[in-house]
C-alpha positions as CSV (number, residue, x, y, z in Angstrom):
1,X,-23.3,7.3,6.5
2,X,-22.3,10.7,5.1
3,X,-19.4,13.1,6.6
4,X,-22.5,15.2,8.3
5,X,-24.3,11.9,9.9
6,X,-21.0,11.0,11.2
7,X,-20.4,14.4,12.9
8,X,-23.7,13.9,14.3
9,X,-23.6,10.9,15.4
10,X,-20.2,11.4,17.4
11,X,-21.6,14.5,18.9
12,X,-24.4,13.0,20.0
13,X,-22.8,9.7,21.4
14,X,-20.3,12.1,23.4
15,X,-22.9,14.3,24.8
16,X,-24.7,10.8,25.9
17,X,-21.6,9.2,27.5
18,X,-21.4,12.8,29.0
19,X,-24.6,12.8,30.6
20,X,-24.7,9.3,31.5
21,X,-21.3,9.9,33.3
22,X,-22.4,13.0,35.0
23,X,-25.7,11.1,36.0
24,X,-23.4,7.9,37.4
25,X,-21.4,10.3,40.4
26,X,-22.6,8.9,43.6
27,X,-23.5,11.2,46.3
28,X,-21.5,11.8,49.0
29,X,-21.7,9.4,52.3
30,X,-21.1,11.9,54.9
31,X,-21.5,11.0,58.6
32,X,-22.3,14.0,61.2
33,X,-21.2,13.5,64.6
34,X,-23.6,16.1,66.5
35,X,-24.6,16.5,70.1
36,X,-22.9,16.9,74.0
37,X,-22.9,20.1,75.2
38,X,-23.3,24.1,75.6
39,X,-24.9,24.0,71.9
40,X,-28.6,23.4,70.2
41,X,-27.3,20.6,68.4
42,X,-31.1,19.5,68.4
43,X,-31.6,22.4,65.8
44,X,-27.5,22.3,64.3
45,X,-27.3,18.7,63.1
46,X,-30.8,19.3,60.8
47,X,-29.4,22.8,59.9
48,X,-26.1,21.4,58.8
49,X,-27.2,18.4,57.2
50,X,-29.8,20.6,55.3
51,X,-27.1,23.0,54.3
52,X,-24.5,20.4,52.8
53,X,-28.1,18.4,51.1
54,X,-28.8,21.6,49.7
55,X,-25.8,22.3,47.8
56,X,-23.8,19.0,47.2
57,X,-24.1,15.8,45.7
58,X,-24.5,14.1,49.5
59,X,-26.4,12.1,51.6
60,X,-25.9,12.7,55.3
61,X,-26.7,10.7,58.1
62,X,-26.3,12.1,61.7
63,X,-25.7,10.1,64.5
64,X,-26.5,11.7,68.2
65,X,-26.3,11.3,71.5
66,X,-28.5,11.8,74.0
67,X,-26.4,13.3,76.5
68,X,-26.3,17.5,77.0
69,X,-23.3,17.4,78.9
70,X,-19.2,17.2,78.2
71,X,-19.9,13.2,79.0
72,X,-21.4,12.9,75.4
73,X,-20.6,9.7,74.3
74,X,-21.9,8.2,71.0
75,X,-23.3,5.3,70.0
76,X,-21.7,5.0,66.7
77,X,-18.4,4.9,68.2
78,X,-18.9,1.4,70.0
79,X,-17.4,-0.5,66.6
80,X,-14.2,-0.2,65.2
81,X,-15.6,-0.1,61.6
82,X,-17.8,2.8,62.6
83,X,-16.5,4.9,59.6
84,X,-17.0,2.3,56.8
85,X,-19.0,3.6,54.3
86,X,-18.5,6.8,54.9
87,X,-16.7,9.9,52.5
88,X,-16.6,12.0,55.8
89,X,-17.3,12.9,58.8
90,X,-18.6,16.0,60.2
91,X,-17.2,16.5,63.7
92,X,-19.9,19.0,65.7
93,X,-19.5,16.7,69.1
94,X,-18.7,18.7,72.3
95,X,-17.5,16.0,74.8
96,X,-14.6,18.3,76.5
97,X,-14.8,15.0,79.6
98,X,-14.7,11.9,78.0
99,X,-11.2,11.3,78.4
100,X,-10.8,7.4,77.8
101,X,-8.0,6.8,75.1
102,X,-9.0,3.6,73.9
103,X,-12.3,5.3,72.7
104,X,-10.9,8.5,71.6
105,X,-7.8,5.9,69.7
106,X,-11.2,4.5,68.2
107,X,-12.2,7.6,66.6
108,X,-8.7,8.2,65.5
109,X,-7.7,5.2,64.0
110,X,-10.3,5.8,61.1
111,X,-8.6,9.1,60.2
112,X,-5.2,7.5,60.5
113,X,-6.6,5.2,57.6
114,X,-8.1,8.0,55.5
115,X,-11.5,9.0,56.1
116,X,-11.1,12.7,56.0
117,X,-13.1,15.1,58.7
118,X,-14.6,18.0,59.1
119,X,-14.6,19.5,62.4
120,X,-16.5,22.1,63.8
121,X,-16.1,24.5,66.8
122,X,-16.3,22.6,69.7
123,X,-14.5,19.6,68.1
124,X,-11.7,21.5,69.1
125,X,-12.4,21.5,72.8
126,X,-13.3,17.6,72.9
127,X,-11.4,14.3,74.3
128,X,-8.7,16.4,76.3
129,X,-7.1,15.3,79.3
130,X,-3.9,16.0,81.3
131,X,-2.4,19.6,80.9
132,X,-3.9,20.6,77.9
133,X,-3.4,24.3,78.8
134,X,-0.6,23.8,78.1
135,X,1.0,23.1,74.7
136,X,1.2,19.4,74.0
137,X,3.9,17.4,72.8
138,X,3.6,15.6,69.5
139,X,3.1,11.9,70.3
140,X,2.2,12.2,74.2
141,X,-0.7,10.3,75.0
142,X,-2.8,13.6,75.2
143,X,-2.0,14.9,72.2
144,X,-3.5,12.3,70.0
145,X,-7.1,14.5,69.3
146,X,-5.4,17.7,68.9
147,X,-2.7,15.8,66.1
148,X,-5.9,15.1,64.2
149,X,-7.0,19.0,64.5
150,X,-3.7,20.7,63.8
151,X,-4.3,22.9,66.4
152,X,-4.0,23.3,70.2
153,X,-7.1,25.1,71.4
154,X,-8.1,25.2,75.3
155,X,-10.4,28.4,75.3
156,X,-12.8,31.1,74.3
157,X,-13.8,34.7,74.5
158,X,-17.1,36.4,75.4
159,X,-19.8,35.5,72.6
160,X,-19.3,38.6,70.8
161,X,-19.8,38.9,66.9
162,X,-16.3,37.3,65.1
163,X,-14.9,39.0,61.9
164,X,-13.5,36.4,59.5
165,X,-10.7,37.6,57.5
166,X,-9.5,35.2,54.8
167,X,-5.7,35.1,54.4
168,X,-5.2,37.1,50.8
169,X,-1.4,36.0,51.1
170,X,-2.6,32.0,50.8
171,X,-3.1,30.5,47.8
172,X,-6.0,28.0,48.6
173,X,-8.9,26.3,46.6
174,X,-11.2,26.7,49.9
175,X,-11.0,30.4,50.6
176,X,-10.3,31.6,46.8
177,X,-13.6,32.9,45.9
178,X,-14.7,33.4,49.6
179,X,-15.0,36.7,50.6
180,X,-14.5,38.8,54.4
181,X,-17.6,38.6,56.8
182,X,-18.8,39.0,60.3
183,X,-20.6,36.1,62.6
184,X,-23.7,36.5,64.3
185,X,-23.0,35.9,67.7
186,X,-20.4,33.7,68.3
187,X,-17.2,32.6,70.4
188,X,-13.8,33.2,69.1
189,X,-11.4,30.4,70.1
190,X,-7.7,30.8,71.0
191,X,-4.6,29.0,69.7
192,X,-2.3,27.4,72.2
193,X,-0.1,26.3,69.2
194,X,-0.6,25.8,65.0
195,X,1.4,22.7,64.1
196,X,3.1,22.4,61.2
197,X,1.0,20.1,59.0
198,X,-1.9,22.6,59.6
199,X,-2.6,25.4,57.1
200,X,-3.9,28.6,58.5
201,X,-6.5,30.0,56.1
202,X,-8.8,32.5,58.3
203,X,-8.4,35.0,61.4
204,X,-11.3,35.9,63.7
205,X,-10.9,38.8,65.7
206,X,-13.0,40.4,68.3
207,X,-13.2,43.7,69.7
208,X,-13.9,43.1,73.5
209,X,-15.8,45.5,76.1
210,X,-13.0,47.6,76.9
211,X,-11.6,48.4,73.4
212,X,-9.0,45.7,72.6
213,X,-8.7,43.3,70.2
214,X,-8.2,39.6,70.3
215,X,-7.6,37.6,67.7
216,X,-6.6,33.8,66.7
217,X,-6.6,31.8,64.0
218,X,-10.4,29.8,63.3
219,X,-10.2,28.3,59.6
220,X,-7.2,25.9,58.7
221,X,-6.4,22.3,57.1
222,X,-4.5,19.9,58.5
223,X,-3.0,16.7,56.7
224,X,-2.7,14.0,59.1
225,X,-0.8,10.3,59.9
226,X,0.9,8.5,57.7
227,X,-1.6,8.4,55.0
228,X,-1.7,12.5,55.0
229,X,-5.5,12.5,55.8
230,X,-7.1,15.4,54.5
231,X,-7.9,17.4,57.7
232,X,-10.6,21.0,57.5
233,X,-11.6,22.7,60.7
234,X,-13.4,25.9,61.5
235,X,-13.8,27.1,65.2
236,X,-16.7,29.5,64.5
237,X,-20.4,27.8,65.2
238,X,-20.8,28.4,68.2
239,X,-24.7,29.2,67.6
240,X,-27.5,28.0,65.4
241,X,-27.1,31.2,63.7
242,X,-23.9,31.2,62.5
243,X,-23.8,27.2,60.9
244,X,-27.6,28.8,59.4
245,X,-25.7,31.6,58.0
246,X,-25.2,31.6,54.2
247,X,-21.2,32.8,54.5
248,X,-20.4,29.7,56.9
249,X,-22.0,27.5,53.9
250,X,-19.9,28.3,52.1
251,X,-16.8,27.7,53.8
252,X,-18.5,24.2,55.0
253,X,-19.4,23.1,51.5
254,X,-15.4,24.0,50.3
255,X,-14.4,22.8,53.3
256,X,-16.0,18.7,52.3
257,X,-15.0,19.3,49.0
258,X,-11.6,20.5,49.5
259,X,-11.5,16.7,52.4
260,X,-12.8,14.6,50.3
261,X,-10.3,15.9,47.1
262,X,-13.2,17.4,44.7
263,X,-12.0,20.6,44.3
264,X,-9.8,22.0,41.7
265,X,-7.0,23.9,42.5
266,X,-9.1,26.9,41.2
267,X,-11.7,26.5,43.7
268,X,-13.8,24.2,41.7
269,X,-15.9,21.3,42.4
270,X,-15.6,18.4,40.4
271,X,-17.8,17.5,37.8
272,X,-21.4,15.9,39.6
273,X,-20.4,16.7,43.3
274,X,-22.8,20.0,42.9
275,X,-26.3,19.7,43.9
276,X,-28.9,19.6,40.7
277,X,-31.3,22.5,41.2
């Protein structure tokens, strides 16, 4: 073989084994947790799983529950392997009254081993008990969900529109290309405390009825236990149109890529984790 067949032949064996690696990336296993209530999570789980199919290399399975109340308990959680298999999982579960620890510890103890989430709005407001008004103490029995989060949330504001305002001053794959916006109708939660393994990478502010203006953080990450779980939470979603709106998939999409470590630290996701269009 000549000096040109050669260069041929090499280029074309490397833009095979390029292909063919390209072609081997798995998709993504990504569990959704979605139902309980105050939320359409009929017409959010669909929305959300459509969004992340859409625009990532992912399959994801939701798992519901049938109750519309703060009692929402979910089948899925009966096993202690629930999580096996997974990548990730979506938290978009508001069950503010189920307050039994060994099923909460449950849920837990698959993030303490690694599985990273994603939680979403009222997976702040869930498996709370005792004062949590108040702020919590690291360790305390009733502190063990809001660990996992990175922050202490115990409220909400009038369902006003909710400006997002990306923090210019943090360096972060997620929000580096993302740019300001405003939320249809939505609820802006407060911050009882920020620990400090969270990262706060958003504010949301709201100009209320009689002219002031609240605010409080609403995008962060959090690393969490002893294996540093990767930890991405967004208290906006309140409604079906603010998880259907274009600028909150964004931040979801970066937000599982950023968990599950495909994303560069220039806000890039790795190679065969985008959706083929």
């Amino acid at each position: 073989m000549n000096r040109l067949g050669k260069t041929l032949f090499f280029a074309a064996l490397g833009l095979f084994t390029s292909l063919s690696t390209s072609a081997e990336v798995a998709p993504l296993k990504i569990l959704l947790i979605n139902g309980g209530c105050c939320h359409d999570y009929d017409l959010q789980g669909p929305v959300i799983k459509g969004v992340v199919e859409e625009r990532l290399n992912a399959v994801v399975t939701i798992a519901s529950s049938p109750s519309k109340k703060t009692d929402a308990r979910f089948d899925v959680y009966k096993n202690d392997d629930w999580a096996d298999g997974y990548d990730l999982i979506i938290h978009n579960e508001c069950s503010a009254n189920v307050t039994d620890p060994e099923y909460v510890n449950r849920i837990l103890e698959a993030h303490r081993s690694g599985v990273p989430a994603v939680n979403i709005h009222c997976a702040m407001h869930s498996y709370r008990w005792g004062k949590f008004k108040e702020p919590v103490t690291l360790g305390e029995d009733n502190a063990h969900w809001f660990e996992m989060i990175g922050v202490q949330s115990s409220g909400h504001g009038p369902k006003f529109p909710v400006k997002v305002t990306y923090h210019q001053d943090v360096d972060h794959p997620i929000t580096k290309d993302l740019k300001d916006w405003v939320t249809p109708t939505g609820e802006l939660y407060n911050n009882i405390q920020i620990f400090d393994s969270a990262i706060a990478l958003a504010t949301g502010s709201q100009t209320l009825k009689d002219g002031r203006v609240a605010e409080a953080v609403i995008v962060w990450t959090n690393l969490y236990g002893p294996n540093k779980t990767r930890i991405f939470s967004a208290s906006i979603g309140h409604s079906s149109e603010e998880v259907a709106d274009d600028n909150f998939a964004d931040l979801l999409v970066q937000g599982i890529l950023w968990s599950v470590n495909k994303l560069d630290d220039g806000g890039k996701a790795a190679e065969g984790f985008l959706a083929k269009h």
